[in-house]
C-alpha positions as CSV (number, residue, x, y, z in Angstrom):
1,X,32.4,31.5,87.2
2,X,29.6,32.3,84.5
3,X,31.0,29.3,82.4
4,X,29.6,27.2,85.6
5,X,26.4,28.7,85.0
6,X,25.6,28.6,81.6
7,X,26.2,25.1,81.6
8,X,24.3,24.5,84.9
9,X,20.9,26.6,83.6
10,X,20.8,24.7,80.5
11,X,21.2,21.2,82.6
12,X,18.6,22.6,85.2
13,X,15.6,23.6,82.3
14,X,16.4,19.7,81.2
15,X,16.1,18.1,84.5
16,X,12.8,19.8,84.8
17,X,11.7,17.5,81.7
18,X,13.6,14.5,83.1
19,X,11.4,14.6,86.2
20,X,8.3,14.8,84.1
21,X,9.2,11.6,83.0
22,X,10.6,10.2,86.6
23,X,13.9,9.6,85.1
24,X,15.6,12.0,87.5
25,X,14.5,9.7,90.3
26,X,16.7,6.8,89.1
27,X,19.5,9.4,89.7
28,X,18.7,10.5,93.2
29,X,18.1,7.1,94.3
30,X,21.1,6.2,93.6
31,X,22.4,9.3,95.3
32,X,20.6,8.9,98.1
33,X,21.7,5.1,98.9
34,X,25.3,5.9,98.1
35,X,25.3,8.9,100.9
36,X,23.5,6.8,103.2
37,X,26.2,4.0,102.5
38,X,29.4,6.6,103.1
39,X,28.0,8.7,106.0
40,X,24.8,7.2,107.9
41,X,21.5,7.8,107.4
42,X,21.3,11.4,109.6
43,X,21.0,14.0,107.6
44,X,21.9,16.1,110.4
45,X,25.7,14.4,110.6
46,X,25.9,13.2,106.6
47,X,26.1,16.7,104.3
48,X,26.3,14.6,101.4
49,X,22.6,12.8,102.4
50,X,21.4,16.2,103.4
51,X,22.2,17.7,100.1
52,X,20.8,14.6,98.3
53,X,17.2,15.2,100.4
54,X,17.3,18.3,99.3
55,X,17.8,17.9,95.8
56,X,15.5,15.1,96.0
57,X,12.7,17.1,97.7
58,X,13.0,19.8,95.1
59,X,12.5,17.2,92.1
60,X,9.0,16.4,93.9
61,X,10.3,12.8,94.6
62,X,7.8,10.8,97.4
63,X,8.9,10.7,100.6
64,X,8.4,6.9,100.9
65,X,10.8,6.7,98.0
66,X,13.6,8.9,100.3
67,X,13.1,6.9,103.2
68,X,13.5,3.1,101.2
69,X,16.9,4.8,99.6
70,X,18.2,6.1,102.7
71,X,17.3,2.4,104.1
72,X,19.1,0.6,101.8
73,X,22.4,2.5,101.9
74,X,22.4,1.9,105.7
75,X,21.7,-1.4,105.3
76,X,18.4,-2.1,106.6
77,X,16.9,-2.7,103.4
78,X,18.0,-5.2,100.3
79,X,18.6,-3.3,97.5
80,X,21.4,-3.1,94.3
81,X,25.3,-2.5,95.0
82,X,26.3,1.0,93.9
83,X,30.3,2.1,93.1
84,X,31.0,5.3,92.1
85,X,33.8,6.4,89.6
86,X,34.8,9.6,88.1
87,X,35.9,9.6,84.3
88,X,38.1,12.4,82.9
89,X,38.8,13.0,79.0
90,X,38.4,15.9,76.4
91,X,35.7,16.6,74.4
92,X,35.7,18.9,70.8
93,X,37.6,21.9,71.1
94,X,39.6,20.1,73.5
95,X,37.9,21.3,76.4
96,X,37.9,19.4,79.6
97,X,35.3,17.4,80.9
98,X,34.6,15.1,84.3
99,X,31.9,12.5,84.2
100,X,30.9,11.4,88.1
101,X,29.0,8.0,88.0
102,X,27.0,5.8,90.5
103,X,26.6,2.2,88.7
104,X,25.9,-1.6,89.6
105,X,28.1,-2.4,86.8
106,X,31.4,-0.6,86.2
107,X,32.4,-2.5,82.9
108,X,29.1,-1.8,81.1
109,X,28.9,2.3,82.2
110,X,32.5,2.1,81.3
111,X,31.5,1.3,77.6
112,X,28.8,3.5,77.3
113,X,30.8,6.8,78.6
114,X,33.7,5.9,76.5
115,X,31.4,5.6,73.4
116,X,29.9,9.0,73.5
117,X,33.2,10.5,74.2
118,X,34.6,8.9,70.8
119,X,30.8,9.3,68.9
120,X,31.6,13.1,69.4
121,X,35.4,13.8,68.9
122,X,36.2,13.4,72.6
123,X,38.7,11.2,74.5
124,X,38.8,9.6,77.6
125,X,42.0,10.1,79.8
126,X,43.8,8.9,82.7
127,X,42.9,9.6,86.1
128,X,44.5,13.1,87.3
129,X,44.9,14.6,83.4
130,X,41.8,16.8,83.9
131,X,40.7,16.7,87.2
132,X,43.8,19.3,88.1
133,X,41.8,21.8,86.1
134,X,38.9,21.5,88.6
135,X,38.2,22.2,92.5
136,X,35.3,21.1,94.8
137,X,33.5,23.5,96.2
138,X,30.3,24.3,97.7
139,X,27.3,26.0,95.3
140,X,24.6,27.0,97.2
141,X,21.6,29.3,95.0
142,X,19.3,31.9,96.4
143,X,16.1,33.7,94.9
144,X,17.2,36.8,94.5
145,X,14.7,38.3,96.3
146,X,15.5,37.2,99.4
147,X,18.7,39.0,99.4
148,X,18.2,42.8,99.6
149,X,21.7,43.4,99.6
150,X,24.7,41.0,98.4
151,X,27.6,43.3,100.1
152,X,25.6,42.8,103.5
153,X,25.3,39.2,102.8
154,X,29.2,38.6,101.6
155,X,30.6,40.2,104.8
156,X,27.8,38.0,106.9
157,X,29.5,35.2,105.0
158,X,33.1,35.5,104.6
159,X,34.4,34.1,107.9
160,X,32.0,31.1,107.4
161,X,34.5,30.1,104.1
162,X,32.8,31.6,101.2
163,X,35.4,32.4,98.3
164,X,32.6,34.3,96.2
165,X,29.1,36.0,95.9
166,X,27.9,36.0,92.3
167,X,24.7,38.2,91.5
168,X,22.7,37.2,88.5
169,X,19.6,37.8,86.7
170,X,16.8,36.4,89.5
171,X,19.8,34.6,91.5
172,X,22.6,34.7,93.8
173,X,25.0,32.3,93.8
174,X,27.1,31.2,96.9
175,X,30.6,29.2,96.6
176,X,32.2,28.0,99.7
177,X,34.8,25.9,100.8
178,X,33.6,21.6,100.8
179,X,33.8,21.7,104.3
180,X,31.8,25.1,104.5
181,X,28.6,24.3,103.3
182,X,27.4,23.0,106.1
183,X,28.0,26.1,108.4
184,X,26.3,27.8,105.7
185,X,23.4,26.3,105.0
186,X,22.8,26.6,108.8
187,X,23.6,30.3,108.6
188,X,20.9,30.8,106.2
189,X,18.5,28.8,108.3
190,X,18.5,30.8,111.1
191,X,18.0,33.5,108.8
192,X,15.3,32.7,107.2
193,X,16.1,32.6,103.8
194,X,15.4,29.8,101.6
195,X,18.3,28.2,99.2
196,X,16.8,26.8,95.9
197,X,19.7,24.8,95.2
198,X,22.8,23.4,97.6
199,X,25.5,20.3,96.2
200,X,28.9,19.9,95.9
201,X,30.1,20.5,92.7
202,X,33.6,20.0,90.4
203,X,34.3,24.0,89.4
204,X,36.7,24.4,86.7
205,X,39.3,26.7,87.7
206,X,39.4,28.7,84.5
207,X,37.0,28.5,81.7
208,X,37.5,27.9,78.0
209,X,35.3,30.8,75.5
210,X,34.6,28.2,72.4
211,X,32.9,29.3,69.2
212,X,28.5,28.4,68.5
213,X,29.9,25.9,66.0
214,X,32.1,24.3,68.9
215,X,29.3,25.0,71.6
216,X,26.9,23.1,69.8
217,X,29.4,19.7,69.5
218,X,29.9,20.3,73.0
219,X,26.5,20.6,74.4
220,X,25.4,17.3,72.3
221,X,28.4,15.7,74.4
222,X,27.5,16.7,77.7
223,X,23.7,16.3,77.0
224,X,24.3,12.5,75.7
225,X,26.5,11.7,78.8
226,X,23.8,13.5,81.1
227,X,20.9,11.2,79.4
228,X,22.8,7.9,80.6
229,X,20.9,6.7,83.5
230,X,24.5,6.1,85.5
231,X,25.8,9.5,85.1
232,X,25.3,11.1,88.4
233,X,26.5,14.8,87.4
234,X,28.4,16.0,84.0
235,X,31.1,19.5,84.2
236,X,33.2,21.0,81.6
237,X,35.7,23.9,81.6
238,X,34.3,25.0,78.7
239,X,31.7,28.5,78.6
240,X,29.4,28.0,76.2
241,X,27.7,30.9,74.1
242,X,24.6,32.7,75.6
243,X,23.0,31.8,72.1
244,X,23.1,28.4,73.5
245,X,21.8,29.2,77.3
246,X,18.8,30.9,75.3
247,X,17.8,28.2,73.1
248,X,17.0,25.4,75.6
C-alpha cells in the first residue's frame, strides 16, 4: 500500500500550509456538520464525528468552532445545507481517481470537478467504473516510537480486524476493517499509545507505477482538485515516484 502513502505524505506536508491560511477549516466544518447530520452529535456512538474531532483537533481548529459545527448538523443551530457526492473518472496515464465532496451546491462543484478533470487529460465517469478498484478501510497512524515492536502489536491486533501493519520511516500504519476502527482506536486507548492520524479512507486495491513525466501531470490533477474548497478528500490508484514525495 506505499502508493497510498506517497500520495497521502505529499497531501499531509500541503494541508499543513492550508491550515496556515485557515482554509483547512472550511473543510472540517463541513465534515464535522455532515457527521453530526448522519450519526448524532456523540462522538462516543458517531465514528464518523469522532474521526472528524480528531482530525479537527490536530489541524489546531478552536473548540468553539467544533462545538457550532457539531450544532448545526444536529440541528440546533442554523447553518448551510450540505450533500455529499463522490465523483469517479481517469486522470493522465489513465489512472483511476475518486473525488468525495461536501457542497451546498451540487451543480456548481459539479462544473468545477469536471473542469480540472478535462484541463488535465482526465475524464469523468459513471458511477461504479472506478470505484470497483477501491475498498474502504480504516487507516489509523502511529509515531513510531510508540511501537517497540510491530510483530507484538499485529498479533495484539489481528482479532480486532486489522488486514495489515505497515512499518515506515518514523511511522506505522494500521488498516482495518470500516467497522474495525472503532474497536481499535479503543484498543490503543487503553494502551496508551497516541494515533497521529485515524479516517476512513478509499484504498485502491492495486496500484498503478507511472513514469516522473506522468507523476508530475498527475499530482497537478489531484493537487487542483484538493485546492477546491468542496473537495472533502482526493485518492488515486496511481504510485507516484519518490522524486515526487521528496520535492513537496
Amino acid at each position: 500500500m506505499s502508493g497510498h502513502s506517497k500520495w497521502h505524505n505529499i497531501k499531509a506536508k500541503k494541508s499543513k500550509m492550508d491550515a496556515q491560511r485557515g482554509k483547512v477549516f472550511t473543510k472540517l466544518t463541513r465534515e464535522l456538520v455532515i457527521a453530526a447530520r448522519e450519526g448524532g452529535p456523540n462522538p462516543e456512538t458517531n465514528l464518523r464525528l469522532r474521526v472528524a474531532i480528531d482530525k479537527a483537533r490536530a489541524a489546531n481548529m478552536p473548540k468553539d468552532n467544533i462545538d457550532k459545527a457539531i450544532a448545526k448538523g444536529a440541528g440546533n443551530l442554523e447553518g448551510q445545507e450540505f450533500v455529499e457526492s463522490l465523483y469517479e473518472g481517469y486522470g493522465p496515464g489513465g489512472v483511476a481517481i475518486l473525488v468525495e465532496v461536501t457542497t451546498d451546491n451540487k451543480n456548481r462543484t459539479a462544473a468545477d470537478v469536471r473542469r480540472i478533470f478535462s484541463r488535465h487529460g482526465g475524464t469523468l465517469a459513471e458511477s461504479g467504473a472506478v470505484s470497483w478498484q477501491f475498498e474502504r478501510k480504516g487507516v489509523i497512524e502511529l509515531n513510531k516510537e510508540q511501537v517497540p515492536s510491530i510483530d507484538e502489536l499485529t498479533l495484539e491486533l489481528i482479532d480486532l480486524g486489522v488486514d495489515d501493519v505497515l512499518e515506515e520511516d518514523d511511522s506505522v500504519t494500521i488498516y482495518t476493517q470500516p467497522d474495525a476502527l472503532s474497536r481499535v482506536l479503543d484498543y490503543l486507548n487503553e494502551a496508551g499509545i497516541e494515533v497521529s492520524r485515524a479516517e476512513l479512507e478509499f484504498i485502491a486495491k492495486n496500484y498503478i507505477s507511472v513514469s516522473e513525466e506522468e507523476g508530475r501531470k498527475i499530482l497537478s490533477m489531484l493537487e487542483e482538485l484538493d485546492d477546491n474548497d468542496d473537495v472533502q478528500e482526493v485518492y488515486t490508484n496511481a504510485d507516484l515516484p519518490e522524486v515526487l514525495t521528496a520535492e513537496e
